[in-house]
Structure formats: C-alpha cells, structure tokens
C-alpha positions as CSV (number, residue, x, y, z in Angstrom):
1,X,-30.8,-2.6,19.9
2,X,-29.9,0.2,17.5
3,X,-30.5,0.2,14.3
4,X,-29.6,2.0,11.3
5,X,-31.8,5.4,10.4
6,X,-34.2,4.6,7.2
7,X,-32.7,1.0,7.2
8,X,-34.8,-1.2,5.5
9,X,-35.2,-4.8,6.5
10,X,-32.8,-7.0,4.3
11,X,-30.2,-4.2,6.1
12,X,-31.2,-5.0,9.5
13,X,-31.2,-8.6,9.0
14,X,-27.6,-9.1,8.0
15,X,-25.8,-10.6,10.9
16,X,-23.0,-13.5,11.7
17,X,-23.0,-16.4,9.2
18,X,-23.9,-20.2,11.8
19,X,-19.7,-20.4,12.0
20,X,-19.5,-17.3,13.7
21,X,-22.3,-17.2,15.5
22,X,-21.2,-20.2,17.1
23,X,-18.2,-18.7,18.0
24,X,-20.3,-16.1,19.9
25,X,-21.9,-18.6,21.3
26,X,-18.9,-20.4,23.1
27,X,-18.1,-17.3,24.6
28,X,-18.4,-16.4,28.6
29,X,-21.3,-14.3,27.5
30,X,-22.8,-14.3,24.1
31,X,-21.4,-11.1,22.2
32,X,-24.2,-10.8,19.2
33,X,-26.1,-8.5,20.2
34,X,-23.5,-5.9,21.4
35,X,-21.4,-6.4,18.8
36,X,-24.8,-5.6,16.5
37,X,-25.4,-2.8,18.2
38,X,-21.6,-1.9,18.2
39,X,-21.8,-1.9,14.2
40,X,-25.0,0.0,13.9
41,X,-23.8,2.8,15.6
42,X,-20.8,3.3,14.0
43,X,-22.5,3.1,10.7
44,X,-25.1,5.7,11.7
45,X,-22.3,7.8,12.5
46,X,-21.2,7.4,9.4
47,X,-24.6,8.1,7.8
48,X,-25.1,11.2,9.8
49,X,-21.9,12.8,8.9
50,X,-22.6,12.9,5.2
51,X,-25.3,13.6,4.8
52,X,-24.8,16.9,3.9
53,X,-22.0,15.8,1.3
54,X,-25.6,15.6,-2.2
55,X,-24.9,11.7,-1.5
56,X,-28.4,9.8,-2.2
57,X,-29.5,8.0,0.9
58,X,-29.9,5.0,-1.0
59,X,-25.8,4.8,-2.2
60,X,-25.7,5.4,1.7
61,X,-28.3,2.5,2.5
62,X,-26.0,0.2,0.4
63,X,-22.8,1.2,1.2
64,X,-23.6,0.6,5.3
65,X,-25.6,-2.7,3.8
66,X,-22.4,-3.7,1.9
67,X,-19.8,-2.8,5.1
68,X,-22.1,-4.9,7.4
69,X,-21.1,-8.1,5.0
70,X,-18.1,-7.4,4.9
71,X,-17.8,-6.7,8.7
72,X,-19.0,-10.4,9.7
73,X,-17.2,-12.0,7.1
74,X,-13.7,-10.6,8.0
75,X,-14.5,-10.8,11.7
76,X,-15.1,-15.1,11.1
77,X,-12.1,-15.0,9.2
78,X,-9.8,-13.4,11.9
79,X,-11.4,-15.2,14.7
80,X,-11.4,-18.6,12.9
81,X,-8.4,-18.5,11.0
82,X,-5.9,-15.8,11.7
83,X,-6.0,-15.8,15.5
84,X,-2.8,-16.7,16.5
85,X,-1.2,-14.4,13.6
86,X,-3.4,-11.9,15.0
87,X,-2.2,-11.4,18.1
88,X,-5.3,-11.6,20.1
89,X,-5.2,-14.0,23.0
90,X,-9.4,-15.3,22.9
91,X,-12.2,-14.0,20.9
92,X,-13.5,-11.9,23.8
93,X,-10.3,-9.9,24.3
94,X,-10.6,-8.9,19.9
95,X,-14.2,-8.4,20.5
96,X,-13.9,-5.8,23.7
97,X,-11.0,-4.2,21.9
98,X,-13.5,-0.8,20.9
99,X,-10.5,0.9,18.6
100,X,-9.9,-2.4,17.2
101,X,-13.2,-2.8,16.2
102,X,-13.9,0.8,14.9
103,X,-11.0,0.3,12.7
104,X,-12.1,-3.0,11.1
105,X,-15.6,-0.9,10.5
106,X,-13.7,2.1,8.8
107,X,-11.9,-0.7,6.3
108,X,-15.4,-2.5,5.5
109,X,-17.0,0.8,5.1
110,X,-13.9,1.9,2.9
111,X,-14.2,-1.1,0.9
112,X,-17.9,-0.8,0.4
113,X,-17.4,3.0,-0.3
114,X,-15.1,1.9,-3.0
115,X,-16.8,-0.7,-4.7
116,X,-20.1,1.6,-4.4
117,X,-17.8,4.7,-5.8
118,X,-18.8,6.9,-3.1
119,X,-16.8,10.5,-3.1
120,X,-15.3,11.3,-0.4
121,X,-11.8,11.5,0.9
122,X,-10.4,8.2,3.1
123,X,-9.2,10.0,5.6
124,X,-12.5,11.8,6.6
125,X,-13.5,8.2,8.0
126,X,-10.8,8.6,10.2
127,X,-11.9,11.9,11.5
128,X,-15.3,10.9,11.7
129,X,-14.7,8.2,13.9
130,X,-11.8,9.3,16.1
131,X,-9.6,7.3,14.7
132,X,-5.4,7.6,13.6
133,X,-4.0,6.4,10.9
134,X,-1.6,4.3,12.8
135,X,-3.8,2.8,14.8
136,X,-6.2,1.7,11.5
137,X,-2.7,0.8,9.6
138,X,-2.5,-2.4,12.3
139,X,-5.7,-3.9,11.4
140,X,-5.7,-2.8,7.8
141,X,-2.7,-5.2,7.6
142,X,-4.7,-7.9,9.3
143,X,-7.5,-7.5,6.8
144,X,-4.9,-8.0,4.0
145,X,-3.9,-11.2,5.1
146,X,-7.1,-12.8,5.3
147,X,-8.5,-15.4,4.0
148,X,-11.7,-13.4,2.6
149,X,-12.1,-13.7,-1.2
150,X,-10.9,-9.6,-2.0
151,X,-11.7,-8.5,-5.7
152,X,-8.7,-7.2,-7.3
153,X,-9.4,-4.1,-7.7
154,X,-10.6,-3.9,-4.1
155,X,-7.2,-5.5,-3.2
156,X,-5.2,-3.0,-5.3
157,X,-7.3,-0.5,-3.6
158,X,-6.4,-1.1,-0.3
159,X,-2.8,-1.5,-1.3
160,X,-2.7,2.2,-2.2
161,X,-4.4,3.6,0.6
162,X,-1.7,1.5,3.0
163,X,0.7,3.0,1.2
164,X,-0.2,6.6,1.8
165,X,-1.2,6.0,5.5
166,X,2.8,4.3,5.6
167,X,4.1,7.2,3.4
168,X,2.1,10.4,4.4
169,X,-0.5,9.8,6.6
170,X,1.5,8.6,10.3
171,X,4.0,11.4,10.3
172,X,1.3,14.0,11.6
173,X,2.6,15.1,14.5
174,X,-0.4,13.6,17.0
175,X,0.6,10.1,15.7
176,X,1.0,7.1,18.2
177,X,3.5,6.0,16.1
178,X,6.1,8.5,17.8
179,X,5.8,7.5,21.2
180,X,6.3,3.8,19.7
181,X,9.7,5.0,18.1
182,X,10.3,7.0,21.7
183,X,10.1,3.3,23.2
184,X,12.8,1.4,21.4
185,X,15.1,3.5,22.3
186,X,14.1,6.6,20.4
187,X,15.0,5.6,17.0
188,X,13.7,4.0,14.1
189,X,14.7,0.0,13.4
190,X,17.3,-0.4,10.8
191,X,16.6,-2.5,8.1
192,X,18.8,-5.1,8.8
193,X,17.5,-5.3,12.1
194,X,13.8,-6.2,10.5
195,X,14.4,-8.4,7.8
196,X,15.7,-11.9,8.0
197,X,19.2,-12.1,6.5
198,X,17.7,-13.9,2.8
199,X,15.5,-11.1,2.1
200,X,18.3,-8.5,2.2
201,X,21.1,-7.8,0.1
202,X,24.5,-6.3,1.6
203,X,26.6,-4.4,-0.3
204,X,29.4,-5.1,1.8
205,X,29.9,-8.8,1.5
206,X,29.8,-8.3,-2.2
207,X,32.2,-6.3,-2.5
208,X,34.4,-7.6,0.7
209,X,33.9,-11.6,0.9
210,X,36.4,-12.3,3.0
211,X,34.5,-11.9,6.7
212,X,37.9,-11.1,8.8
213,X,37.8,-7.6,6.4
214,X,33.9,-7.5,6.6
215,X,34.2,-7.3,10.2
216,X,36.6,-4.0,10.1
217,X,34.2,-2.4,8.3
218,X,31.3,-2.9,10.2
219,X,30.1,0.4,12.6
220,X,28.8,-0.2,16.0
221,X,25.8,0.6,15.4
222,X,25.6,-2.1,12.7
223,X,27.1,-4.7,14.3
224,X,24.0,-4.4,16.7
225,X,21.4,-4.5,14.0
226,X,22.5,-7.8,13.3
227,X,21.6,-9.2,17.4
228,X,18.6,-7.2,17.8
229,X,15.9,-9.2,16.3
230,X,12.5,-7.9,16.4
231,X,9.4,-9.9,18.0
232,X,7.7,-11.6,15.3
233,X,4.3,-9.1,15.8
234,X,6.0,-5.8,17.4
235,X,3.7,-3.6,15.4
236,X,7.3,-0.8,14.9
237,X,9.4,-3.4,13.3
238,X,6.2,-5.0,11.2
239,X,5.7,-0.8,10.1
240,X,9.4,-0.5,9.5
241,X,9.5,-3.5,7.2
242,X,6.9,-1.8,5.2
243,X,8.4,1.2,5.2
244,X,11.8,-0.2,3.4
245,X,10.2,-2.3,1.1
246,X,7.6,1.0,-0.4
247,X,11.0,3.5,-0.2
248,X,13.3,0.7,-1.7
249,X,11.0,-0.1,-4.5
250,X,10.2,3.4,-5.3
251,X,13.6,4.4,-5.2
252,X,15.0,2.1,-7.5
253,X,12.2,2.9,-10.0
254,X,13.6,6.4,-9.5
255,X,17.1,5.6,-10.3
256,X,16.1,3.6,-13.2
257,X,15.0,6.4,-14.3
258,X,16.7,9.1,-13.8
259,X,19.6,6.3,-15.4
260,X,22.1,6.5,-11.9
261,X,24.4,4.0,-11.9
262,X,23.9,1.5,-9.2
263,X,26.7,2.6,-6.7
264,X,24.8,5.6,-6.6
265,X,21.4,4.1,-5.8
266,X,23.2,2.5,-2.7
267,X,24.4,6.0,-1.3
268,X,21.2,7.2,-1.5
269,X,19.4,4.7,0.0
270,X,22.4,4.4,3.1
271,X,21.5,8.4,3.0
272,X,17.7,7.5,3.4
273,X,18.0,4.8,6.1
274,X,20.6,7.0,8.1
275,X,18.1,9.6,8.0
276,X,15.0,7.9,9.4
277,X,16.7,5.8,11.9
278,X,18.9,8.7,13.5
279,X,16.8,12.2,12.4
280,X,13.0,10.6,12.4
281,X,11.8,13.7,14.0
282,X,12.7,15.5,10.8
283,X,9.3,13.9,9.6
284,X,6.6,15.5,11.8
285,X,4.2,16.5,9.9
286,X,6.1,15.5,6.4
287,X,6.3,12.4,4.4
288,X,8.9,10.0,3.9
289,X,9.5,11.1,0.0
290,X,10.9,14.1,0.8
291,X,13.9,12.2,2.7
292,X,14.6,10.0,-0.4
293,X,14.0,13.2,-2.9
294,X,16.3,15.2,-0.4
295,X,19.0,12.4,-0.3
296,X,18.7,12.1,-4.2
297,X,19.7,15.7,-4.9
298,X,21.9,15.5,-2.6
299,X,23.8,13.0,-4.4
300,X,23.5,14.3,-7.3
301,X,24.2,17.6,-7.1
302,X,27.4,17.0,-9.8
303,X,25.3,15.5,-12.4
304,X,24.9,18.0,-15.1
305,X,21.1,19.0,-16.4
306,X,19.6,16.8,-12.5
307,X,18.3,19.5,-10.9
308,X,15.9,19.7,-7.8
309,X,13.1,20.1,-9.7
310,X,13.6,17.6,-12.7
311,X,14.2,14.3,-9.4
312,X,10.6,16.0,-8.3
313,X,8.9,15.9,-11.4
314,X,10.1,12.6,-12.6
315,X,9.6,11.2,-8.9
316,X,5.5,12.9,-9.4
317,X,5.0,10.9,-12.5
318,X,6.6,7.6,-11.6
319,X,4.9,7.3,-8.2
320,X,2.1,9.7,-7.2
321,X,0.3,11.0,-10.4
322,X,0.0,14.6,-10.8
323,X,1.1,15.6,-7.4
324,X,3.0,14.7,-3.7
325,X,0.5,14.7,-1.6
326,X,0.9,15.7,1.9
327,X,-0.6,16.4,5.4
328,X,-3.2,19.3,6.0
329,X,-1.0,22.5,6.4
330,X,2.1,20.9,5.8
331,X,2.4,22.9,2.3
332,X,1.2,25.8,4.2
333,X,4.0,25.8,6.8
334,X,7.2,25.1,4.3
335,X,5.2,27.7,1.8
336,X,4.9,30.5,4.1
337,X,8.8,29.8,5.4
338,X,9.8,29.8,1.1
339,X,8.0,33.2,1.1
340,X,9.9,35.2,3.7
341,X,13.7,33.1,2.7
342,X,13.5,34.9,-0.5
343,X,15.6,33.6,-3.8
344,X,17.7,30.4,-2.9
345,X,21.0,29.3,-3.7
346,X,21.6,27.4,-6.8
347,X,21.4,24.8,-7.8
348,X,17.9,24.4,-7.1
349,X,15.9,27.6,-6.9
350,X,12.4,26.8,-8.2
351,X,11.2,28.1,-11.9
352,X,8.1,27.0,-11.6
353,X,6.0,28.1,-8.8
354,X,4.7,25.4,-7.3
355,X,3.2,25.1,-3.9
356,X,4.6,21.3,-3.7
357,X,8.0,22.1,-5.0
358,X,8.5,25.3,-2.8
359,X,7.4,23.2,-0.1
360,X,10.0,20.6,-0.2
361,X,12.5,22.9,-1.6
362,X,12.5,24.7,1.9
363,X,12.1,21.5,3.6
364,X,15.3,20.7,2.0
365,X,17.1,23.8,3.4
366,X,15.9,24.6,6.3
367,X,15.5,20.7,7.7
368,X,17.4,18.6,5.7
369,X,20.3,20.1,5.0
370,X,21.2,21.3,8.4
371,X,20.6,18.0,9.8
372,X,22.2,15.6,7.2
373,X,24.6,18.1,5.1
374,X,27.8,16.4,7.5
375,X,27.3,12.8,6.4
376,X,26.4,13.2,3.3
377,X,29.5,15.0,2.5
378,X,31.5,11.7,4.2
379,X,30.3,10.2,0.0
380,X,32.8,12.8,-1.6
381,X,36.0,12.3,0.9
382,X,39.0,13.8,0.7
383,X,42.1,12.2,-0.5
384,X,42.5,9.5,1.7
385,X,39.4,9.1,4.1
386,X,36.9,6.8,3.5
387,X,33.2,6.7,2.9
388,X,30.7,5.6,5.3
389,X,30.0,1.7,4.4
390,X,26.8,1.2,2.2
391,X,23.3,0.0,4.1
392,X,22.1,-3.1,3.0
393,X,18.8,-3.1,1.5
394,X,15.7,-5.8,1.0
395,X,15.7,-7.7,-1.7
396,X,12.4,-7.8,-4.2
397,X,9.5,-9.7,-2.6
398,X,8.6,-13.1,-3.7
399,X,5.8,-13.0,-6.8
400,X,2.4,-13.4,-5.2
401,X,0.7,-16.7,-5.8
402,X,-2.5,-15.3,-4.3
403,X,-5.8,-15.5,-7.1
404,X,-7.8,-12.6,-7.0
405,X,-11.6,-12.7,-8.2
406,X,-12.1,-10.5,-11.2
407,X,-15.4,-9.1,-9.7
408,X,-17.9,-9.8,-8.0
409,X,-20.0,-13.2,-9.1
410,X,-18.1,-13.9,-11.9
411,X,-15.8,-17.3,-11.9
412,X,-12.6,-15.1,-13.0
413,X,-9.7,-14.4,-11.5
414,X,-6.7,-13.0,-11.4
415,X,-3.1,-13.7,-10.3
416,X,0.7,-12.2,-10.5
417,X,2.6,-14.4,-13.1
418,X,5.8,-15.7,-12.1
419,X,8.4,-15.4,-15.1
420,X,10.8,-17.8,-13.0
421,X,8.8,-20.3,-13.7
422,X,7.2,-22.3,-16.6
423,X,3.6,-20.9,-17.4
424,X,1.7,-23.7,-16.7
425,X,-2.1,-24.3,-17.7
426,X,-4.7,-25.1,-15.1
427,X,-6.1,-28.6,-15.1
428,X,-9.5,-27.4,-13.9
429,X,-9.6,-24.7,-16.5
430,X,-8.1,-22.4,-19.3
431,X,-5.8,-19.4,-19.0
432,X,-4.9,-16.4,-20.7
433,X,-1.8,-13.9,-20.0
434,X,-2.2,-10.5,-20.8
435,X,0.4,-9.3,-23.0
436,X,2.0,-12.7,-23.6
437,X,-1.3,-15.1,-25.1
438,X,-2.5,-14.7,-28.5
439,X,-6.2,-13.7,-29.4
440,X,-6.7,-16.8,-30.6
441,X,-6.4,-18.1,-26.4
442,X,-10.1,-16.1,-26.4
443,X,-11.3,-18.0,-29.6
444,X,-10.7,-21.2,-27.5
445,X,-12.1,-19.9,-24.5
446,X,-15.5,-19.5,-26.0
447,X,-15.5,-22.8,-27.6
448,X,-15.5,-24.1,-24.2
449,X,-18.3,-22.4,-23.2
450,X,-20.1,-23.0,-26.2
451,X,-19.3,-26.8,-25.3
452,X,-21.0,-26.5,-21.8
453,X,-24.7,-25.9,-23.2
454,X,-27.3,-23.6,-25.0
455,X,-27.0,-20.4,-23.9
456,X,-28.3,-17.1,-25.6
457,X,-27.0,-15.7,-28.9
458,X,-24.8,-12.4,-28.6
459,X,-22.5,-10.4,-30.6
460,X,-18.9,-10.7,-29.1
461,X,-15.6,-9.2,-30.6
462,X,-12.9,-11.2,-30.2
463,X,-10.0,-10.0,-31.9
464,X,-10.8,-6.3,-31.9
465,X,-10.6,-6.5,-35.6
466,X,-14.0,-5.2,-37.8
467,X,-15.7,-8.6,-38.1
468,X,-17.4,-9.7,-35.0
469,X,-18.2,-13.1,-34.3
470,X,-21.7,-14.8,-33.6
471,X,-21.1,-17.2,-30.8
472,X,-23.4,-18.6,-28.7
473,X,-22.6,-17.2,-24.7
474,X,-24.6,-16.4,-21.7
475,X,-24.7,-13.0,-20.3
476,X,-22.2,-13.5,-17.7
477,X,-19.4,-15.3,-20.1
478,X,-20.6,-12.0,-22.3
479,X,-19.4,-10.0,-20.2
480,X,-16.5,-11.4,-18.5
481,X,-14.6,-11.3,-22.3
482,X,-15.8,-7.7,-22.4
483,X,-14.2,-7.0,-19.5
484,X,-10.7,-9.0,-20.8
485,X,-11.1,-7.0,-24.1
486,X,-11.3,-4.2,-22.0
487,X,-8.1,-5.0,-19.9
488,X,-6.0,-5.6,-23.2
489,X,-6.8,-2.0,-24.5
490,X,-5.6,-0.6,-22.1
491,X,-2.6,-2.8,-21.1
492,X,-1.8,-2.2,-24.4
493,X,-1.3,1.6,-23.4
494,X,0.7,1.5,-20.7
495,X,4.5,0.7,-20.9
496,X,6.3,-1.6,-18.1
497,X,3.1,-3.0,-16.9
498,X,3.3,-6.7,-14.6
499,X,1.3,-9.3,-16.5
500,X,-1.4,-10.8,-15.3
501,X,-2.7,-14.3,-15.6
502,X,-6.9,-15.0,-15.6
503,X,-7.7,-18.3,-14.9
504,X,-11.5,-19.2,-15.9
C-alpha cells in the first residue's frame, strides 16, 4: 500500500468511518484498500509538486491529513445519502470512476488548503492532476449538496471558486464542455428551456396577457424552448442553469447601478442569452462577462457620460474586486491585436491603459460586434418595425434555510435570514441578527452561559463601548463573542450586505 512521504502515523491511520466501511464491505470485492492507495497517491502527487513553492512540510503534512477527512466523510455521504441524486448506478461504478475520484480529491485538498491558508493558485491543482475544470465543476456541485457539516466560510469559499470555473475557467478552448454544446445540437440551452416555468419571469405575458396575442409574438425558436425539457441530471442544462442565475444576478446588480431603467435591463439580458445560445463559440478562451459588458455598451451607447470604460469599472468593483480575471494568454491575444488596430472609434477608445480594458475593448470590436452588431440594432427600429421580443429570465432563488457552522468545534452557526417571514427565536437556543438585534441580544447571551456553570473569569467587551464587562465564560464561549464582535465591525463597514442570523 502507498503511503504518504514523511507521513506520520495519526496520517496514515485515517480511513473510512464503520458506516462506510461497511459499505465497502457489501461490495463484489472489498474497495478499501485501493481506494487507500488511490488517495495516497494523489496526495503525494500533490506533495511532490510543491514542494519547491517555501511551503513547510508540516502545513503540507496537515493539509493532506485534513483532505483525507474530508475525502471519507464526503465519499459516506454521497454513497449513503446522495446516490440516486448522484447519478451513480452502485457504489462500485462511483468508486472505479478514476476522474471522478481525482476530482473529489482536488475539492477536499482545496478545502483543506483553504482552511490551512495555503498559497497557491486553485487552478494549479487542476494542472497537477490532469484534471479540467468542467470535469471538477460536476462533482464540485455534488460536494455542495451534501449532507457534510461545511463551515461557512469554507461554503462561501467554494461558492466563489464555482463561480469562476462557471464564468472564466470552462471557456478555454480544450474544454469538454464544447463537445457537450456540439451534442445538443450545437448550441447552448435557452433559459427557458432549463428552468421550470415558476422560477422564471417572462416579460411577454406581462406585458401581453391575453395568450391568442402571446402566441403571435412568440419566434420559433422560442416556441421550442418551451417542449424541450432537459433530463433532470444532463450535466449542460444543470451548467446552463448556473450560468443564468450568476449572469442574471450580476447583471441586475449592474443595472442597479449604473441606475438603467428596467426595460433596458431586459434588452440586455435578451442580448446576452441570444449571444451564448446562437454565437457560444465567441467564448473560446474568454469569459462570459465580456458578453454581458459587450451587450451593456451596446445598449447604451446613447446614454450620455456611460462609456465603455465607466460599465468596466463599475462592473470590476461590484463583482470581481480589483480586476476581470481571465484565462492564461487571453489578455495577451486581445492585447497584442489592440496594439497593431491602433486608435479606435469613439465612443469607447480607452484613457487608461489597461491590459484588461484593451483586452475586452478589442474583444468587443473585432468579436462582438461583427457577430452581434445586426440584432442588436433590431432594439432601435425604424419607424414601424418591431423589436425582437424580450427573453424571459429566472427569477431570484428561494433564501437558503441551510445552517452553517461558524467554525470548526464551536456550537455556532450560521444561516441566510428570510425577511418574508417573521424572525422567529429558536426553542433550543438564542439568536442574534447581525445588523437588526441590539447589543443588549449579547448581554443576554452571556447570562445564559453564565447560567450553565462555573467557568473561568475573562475580560469580554460587549458593547464595543470603553467599559468592559467581567463575566464569567469559558474559553470557547470567549471566543465565539470575539468572533461575533468581530463580524459586527466589519458588517458595519460594508453597505448592502445580507444579514445573517447565529443561532447558539
């Protein structure tokens, strides 16, 4: 059996918890001992690609310690639980599945990379393992959906890197995920055709009730998005659905923004959907953001002081930071093309010389525009034509009613509040709501700890305020309100926020 290099014992010793060991066990031939061996030599490759990276063998030690854990506790929970939503036919089948298994390695080993705060990029697990992004994006989902008690942090976490494997990271140009789009019938889903008809909102039946009109107005090529309903795990239309809610969400926060009128908002998001379903190839080696910035200016071209560059910046800040990030050479390519093109037309010649912004800048000529400049000129008809009909689009997911842990042994946790409904406290415990309870919810917190039994005297501010409080609280409770304190600081310096409810 392999084993890991340096490993010490407590390392090698971690295995299957008695539930999933005997689920090995009522297999045709008992797995453990591969699937051991399996593990250990994926996490040696891992080991033995950075070492060179100054990262102390014993962060490595833990991180492969930590991803073994994590391994056998996912793997009981998909083979126990999440089988059938799975979509693997026996436990032998998931378990001979070899990318199936590396990829549920790579998103232990990222979790345990995360939680131990090693440096280095997410991607370079792919590489190191021979793995696409596409192909780690369909168990990553999996993984989301379990049943495995995820910190919330590690939740959000994994949130964000499955949102720039669906935004950035598939489009590279040796993805699977083309010859997937090649197969049903070389386009994209719409997104009529992956949602269910309650968690989309049609712009036509509002404005047109009456269904004899409706009907009129509908294209062909809508009327068979409404027959066409995907299989309930065809892995295209599961990605698809993803890939409207992100761009949906992301564009509305844009509009909001930018303060366009709603009309608008539905152009360009008919504009976005027409361009990925009918033009997908238009993304090799791009990310879907420049179709939605592209379709923005677009639209906007008549609005006075909206340029090019301001939808960029503004789109930067909302949603990616400091920067779009983007593919390996995919600045390169649309930079060196900017170079030779020389000054561009107005309106949207760059000031500022920006590698990102030239990039999409030339995207948006040389690609886009060629491609899409025909329809998009359908929204500002002539006299008596009419537009193209608007695309309907998903409506906001339900609130979450998931409970996160806090971290890591400590009884906290953490869920999504639902302003629908009346805030409700727990009958097992006590609750506090960031941004919404007052500080006097903490005072009364303590007492009940104070109430459970003698614990060790510490200091503990409260309220924030100059006078701290002597309570009696044991180092755990200490700092589980440290970390709350900590939370309301810096709640309290971000605007537009989603509150979150602790339950202790």
């Amino acid at each position: 059996m392999a084993s890991l290099p340096h490993g010490d014992l407590q390392m090698q010793r971690c295995g299957p918890s008695d539930a999933l060991a005997s689920v090995f066990r009522a297999c045709p031939i008992d797995p453990t001992e591969e699937v051991q061996s399996n593990l250990d030599q994926l996490l040696k490759r891992f080991m033995e690609s950075l070492r060179t990276d100054n990262i102390k063998l014993e962060r490595l030690q833990k991180c492969c310690y930590e991803s073994k854990i994590w391994y056998y506790r996912i793997l009981e929970s998909l083979l126990l639980e999440n089988g059938q939503r799975s979509g693997f036919k026996n436990v032998s089948s998931f378990l001979e599945d070899e990318p199936c298994q590396c990829c549920l390695v790579v998103c232990c080993l990222e979790i345990s990379a995360y939680t131990c705060k090693l440096a280095f990029a997410f991607d370079q697990l792919l590489q190191v393992l021979n793995l696409t992004p596409y192909s780690f994006w369909k168990v990553l989902i999996l993984v989301l959906q379990t049943k495995v008690e995820l910190t919330l942090y590690v939740t959000e976490h994994l949130v964000k890197v499955e949102e720039m494997i669906v935004n950035i990271l598939v489009w590279a140009r040796d993805s699977p995920l083309w010859e997937e789009i090649r197969t049903n019938e070389g386009q994209m889903p719409y997104c009529q055709q992956v949602m269910l008809p309650k968690e989309l909102v049609d712009p036509m039946k509002m404005e047109q009730p009456d269904l004899n009109s409706l009907q009129v107005d509908i294209t062909p090529d809508q009327q068979k998005t409404t027959l066409n309903r995907p299989p309930r795990y065809n892995h295209l239309y599961i990605f698809a659905r993803k890939v409207y809610r992100l761009m949906h969400k992301r564009l509305t926060t844009l509009c909001s923004s930018l303060n366009l009128q709603e009309e608008l908002c539905m152009k360009i998001w008919t504009c976005f959907e027409y361009s990925l379903v009918h033009h997908f190839d238009m993304l090799q080696d791009c990310q879907l953001d420049w179709l939605l910035l592209c379709a923005t200016h677009d639209l906007t071209k008549d609005i006075r002081d909206l340029p090019f560059k301001r939808i960029i910046s503004c789109y930067k800040r909302i949603h990616t930071g400091k920067r779009v990030p983007t593919l390996r050479g995919c600045h390169e390519k649309y930079q060196s093309d900017y170079n030779h093109m020389g000054t561009l037309p107005s309106p949207i010649t760059p000031s500022v010389h920006d590698q990102e912004d030239d990039a999409i800048t030339s995207f948006y000529w040389q690609v886009y525009t060629p491609v899409m400049g025909q329809f998009v000129r359908k929204f500002a008809p002539a006299p008596g034509t009419e537009t193209p009909p608007l695309s309907p689009y998903p409506t906001p997911p339900p609130a979450s009613t998931s409970k996160y842990r806090w971290r890591p042994g400590y009884n906290i946790r953490v869920s999504q509040l639902n302003k629908e409904t009346t805030l409700q406290r727990q009958p097992t415990g006590m609750d506090y709501v960031i941004q919404s309870s007052p500080s006097q919810r903490l005072n009364e917190i303590n007492a009940m700890v104070r109430s459970c039994g003698p614990y060790s005297k510490r200091k503990i501010n409260f309220t924030g305020g100059e006078d701290d409080e002597e309570v009696e609280a044991g180092p755990h409770m200490c700092r589980k309100v440290q970390d709350v304190q900590h939370d309301r600081r810096q709640s309290s310096n971000k605007t537009g926020s989603s509150s979150k409810h602790l339950y202790i």
